[in-house]
ZAFI-507373 format. One record per residue (C-alpha): residue in one letter; x, z, y. Coordinates in pm, 1 decimal. Example, Ala and Ser with C-alpha at 12.3 -4.5 7.8 and 13.67 -1.06 7.14 Angstrom:
// ZAFI-507373
{res = A east = 1230.0 up = 780.0 north = -450.0}
{res = S east = 1367.0 up = 714.0 north = -106.0}
END
This chain:
// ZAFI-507373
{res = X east = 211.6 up = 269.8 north = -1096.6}
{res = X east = 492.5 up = 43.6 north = -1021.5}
{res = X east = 470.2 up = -272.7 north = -857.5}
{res = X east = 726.2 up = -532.8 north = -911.0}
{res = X east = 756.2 up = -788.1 north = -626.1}
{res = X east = 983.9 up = -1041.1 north = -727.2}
{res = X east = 1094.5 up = -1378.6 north = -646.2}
{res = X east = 1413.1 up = -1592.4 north = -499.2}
{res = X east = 1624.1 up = -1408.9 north = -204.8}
{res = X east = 1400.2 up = -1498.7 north = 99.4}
{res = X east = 1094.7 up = -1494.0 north = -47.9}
{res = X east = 980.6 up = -1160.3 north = 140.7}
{res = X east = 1025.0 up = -950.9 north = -80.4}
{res = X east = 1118.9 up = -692.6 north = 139.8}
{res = X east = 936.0 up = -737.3 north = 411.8}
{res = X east = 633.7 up = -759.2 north = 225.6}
{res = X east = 713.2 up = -451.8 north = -21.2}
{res = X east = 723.2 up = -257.2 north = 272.1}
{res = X east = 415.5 up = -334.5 north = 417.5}
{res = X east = 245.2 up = -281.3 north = 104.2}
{res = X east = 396.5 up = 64.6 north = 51.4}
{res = X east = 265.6 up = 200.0 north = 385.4}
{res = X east = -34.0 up = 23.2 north = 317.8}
{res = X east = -67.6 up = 228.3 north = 5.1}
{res = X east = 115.0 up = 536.1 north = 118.7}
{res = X east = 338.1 up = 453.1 north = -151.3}
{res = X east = 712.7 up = 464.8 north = -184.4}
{res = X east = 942.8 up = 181.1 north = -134.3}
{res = X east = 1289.5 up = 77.9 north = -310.6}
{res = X east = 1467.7 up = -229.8 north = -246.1}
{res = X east = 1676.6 up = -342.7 north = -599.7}
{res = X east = 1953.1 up = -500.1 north = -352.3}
{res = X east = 2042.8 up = -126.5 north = -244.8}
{res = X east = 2127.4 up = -60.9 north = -639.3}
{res = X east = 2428.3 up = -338.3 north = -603.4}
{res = X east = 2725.7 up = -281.7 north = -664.1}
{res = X east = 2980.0 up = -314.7 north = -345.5}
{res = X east = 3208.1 up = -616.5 north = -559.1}
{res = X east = 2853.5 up = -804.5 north = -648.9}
{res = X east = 2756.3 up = -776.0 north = -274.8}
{res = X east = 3095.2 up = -890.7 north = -164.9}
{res = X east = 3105.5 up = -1196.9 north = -373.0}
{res = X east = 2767.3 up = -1307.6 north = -290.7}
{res = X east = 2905.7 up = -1247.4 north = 72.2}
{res = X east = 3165.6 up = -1495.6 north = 2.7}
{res = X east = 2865.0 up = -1755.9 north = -165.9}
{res = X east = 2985.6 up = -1691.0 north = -520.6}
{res = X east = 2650.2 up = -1652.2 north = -736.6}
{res = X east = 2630.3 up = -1325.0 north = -1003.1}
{res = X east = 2681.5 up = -1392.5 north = -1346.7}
{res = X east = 2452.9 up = -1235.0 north = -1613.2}
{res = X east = 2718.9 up = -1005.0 north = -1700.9}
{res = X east = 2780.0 up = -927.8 north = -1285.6}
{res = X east = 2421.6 up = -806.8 north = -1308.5}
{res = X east = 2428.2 up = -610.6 north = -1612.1}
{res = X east = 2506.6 up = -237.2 north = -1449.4}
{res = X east = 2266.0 up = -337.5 north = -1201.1}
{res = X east = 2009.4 up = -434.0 north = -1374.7}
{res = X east = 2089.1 up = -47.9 north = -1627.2}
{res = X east = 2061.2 up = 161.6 north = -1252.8}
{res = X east = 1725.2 up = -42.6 north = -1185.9}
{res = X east = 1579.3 up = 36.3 north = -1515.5}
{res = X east = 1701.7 up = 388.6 north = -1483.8}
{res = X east = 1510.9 up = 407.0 north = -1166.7}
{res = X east = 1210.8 up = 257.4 north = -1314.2}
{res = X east = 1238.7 up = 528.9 north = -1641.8}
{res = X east = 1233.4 up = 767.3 north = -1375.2}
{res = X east = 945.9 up = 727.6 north = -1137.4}
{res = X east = 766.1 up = 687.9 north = -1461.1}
{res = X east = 822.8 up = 1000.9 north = -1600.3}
{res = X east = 726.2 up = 1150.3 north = -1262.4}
{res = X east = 394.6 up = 948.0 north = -1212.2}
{res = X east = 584.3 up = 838.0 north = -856.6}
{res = X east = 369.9 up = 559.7 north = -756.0}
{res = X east = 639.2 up = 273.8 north = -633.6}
{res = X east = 685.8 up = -77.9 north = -497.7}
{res = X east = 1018.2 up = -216.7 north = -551.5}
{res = X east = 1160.5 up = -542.4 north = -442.9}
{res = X east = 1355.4 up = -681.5 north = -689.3}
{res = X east = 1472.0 up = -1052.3 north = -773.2}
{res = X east = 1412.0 up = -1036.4 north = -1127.0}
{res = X east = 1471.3 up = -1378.1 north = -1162.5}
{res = X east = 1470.8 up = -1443.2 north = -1577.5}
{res = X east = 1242.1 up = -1323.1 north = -1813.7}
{res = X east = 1512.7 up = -1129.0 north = -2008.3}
{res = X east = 1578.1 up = -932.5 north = -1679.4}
{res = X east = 1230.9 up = -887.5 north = -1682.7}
{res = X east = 1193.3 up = -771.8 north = -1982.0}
{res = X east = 1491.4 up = -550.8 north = -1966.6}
{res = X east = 1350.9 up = -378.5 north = -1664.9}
{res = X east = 1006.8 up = -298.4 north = -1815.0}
{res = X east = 1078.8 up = -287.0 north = -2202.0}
{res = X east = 934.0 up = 81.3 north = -2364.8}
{res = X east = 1211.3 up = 149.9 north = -2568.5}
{res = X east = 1177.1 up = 559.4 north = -2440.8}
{res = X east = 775.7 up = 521.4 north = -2453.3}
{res = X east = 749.8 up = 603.3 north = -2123.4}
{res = X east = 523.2 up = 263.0 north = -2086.4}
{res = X east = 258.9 up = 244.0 north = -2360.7}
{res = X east = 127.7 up = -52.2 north = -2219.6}
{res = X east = 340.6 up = -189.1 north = -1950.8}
{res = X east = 64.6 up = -357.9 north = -1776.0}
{res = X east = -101.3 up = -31.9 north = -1732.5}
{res = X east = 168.8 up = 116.3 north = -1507.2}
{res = X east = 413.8 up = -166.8 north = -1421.5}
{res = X east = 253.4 up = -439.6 north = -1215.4}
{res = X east = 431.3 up = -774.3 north = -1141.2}
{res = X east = 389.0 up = -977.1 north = -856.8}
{res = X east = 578.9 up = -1311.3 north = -799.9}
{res = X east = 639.3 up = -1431.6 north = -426.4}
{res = X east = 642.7 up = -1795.5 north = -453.4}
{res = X east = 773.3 up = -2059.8 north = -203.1}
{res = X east = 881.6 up = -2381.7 north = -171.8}
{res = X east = 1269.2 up = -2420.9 north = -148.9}
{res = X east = 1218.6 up = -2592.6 north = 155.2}
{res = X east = 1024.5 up = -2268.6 north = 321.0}
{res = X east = 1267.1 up = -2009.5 north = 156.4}
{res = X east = 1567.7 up = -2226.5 north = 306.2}
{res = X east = 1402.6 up = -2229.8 north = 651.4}
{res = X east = 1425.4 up = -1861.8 north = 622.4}
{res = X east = 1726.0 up = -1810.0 north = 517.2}
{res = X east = 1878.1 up = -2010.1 north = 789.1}
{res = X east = 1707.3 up = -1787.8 north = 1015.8}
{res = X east = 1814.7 up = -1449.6 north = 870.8}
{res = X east = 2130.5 up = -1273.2 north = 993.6}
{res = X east = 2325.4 up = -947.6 north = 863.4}
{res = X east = 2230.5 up = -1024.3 north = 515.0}
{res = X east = 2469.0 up = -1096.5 north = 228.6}
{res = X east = 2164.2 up = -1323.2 north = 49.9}
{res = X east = 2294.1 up = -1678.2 north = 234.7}
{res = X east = 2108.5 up = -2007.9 north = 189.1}
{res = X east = 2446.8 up = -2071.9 north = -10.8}
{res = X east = 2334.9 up = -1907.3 north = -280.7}
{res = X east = 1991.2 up = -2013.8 north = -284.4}
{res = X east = 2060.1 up = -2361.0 north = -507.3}
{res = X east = 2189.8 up = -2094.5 north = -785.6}
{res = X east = 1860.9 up = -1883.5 north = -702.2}
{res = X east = 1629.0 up = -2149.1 north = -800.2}
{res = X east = 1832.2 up = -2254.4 north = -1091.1}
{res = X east = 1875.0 up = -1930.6 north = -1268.9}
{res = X east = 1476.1 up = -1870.8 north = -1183.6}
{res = X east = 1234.9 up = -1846.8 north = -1476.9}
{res = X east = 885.0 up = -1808.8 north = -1310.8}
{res = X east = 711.7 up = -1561.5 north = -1508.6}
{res = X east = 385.5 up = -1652.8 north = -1742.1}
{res = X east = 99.5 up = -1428.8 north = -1722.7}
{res = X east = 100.8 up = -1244.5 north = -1406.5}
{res = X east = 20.7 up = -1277.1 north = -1009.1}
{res = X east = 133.3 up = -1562.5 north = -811.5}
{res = X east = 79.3 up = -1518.5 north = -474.2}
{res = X east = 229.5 up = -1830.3 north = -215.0}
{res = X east = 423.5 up = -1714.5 north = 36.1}
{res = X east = 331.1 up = -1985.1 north = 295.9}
{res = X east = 90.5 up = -1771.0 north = 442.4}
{res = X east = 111.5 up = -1456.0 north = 664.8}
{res = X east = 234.7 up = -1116.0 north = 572.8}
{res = X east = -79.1 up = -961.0 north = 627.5}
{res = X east = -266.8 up = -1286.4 north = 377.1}
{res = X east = 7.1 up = -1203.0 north = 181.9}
{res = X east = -23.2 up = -812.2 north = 165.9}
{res = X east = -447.8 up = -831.0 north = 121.5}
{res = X east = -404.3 up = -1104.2 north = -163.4}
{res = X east = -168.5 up = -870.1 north = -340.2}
{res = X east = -415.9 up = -558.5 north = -274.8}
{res = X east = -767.6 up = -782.2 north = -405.8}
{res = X east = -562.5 up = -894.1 north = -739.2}
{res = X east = -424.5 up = -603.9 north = -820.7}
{res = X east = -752.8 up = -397.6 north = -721.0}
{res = X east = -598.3 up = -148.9 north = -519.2}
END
């Protein structure tokens, strides 16, 4: 199984991936390590990605996805996934690997006020993500229909056991 945490930059993804892959004994992959170095330096430099900046990182990510799949590598990855066509890119069964993509792709949506994610990101250092670019975060965000929300006001250990009792695991 793959679980997708997603969300704006600041949301926790990583943190919280990472706690719920040791919790799980489960492998860990953080989507920002798939970046290419000119995407990271222009969000260095506050510039926001456009769709077609993301499009060979959004091919490596699926790649990734395709193959943890096809070796039943069970896998939490932090990932922004911020519109449903990147989404639906990510987890699409065009090589059948993914009968039913609910079955072995789970998603998970870190939610937070801008407010809470801005406090954060103000209080973040030696990242690229900047609370510049989170106005373009929350504008290019589609919050995804039909999965689990889970608020991100709480603490990473709320966090971690509300993700575990909703996805059963």
């Amino acid at each position: 199984m793959i679980i997708l945490l997603m969300g704006v930059s600041g949301s926790g993804k990583t943190t919280i991936g990472k706690l719920l892959a040791e919790s799980l004994d489960w492998k860990f992959s953080d989507a920002d390590d798939f970046h290419s170095p000119e995407n990271i330096e222009k969000m260095q430099h506050g510039i926001p990605l456009s769709d077609l900046d993301r499009v060979p990182w959004l091919q490596d990510l699926r790649t990734a996805i395709q193959q943890w799949l096809q070796q039943n590598q069970n896998m939490v990855l932090a990932c922004s996934a911020l519109k449903d066509s990147y989404r639906q890119f990510l987890v699409s069964d065009s090589d059948g690997l993914c009968p039913d993509g609910s079955d072995r792709i789970k998603l998970v949506y870190l939610k937070g006020s801008y407010e809470l994610i801005q406090k954060r990101l103000q209080e973040r250092h030696n990242h690229y993500m900047t609370e510049k670019l989170l106005d373009s975060q929350f504008n290019t965000l589609e919050e995804p229909l039909n999965t689990i929300y889970i608020d991100i006001a709480q603490t990473p250990e709320e966090i971690l056991q509300n993700i575990r009792t909703a996805l059963a695991i």
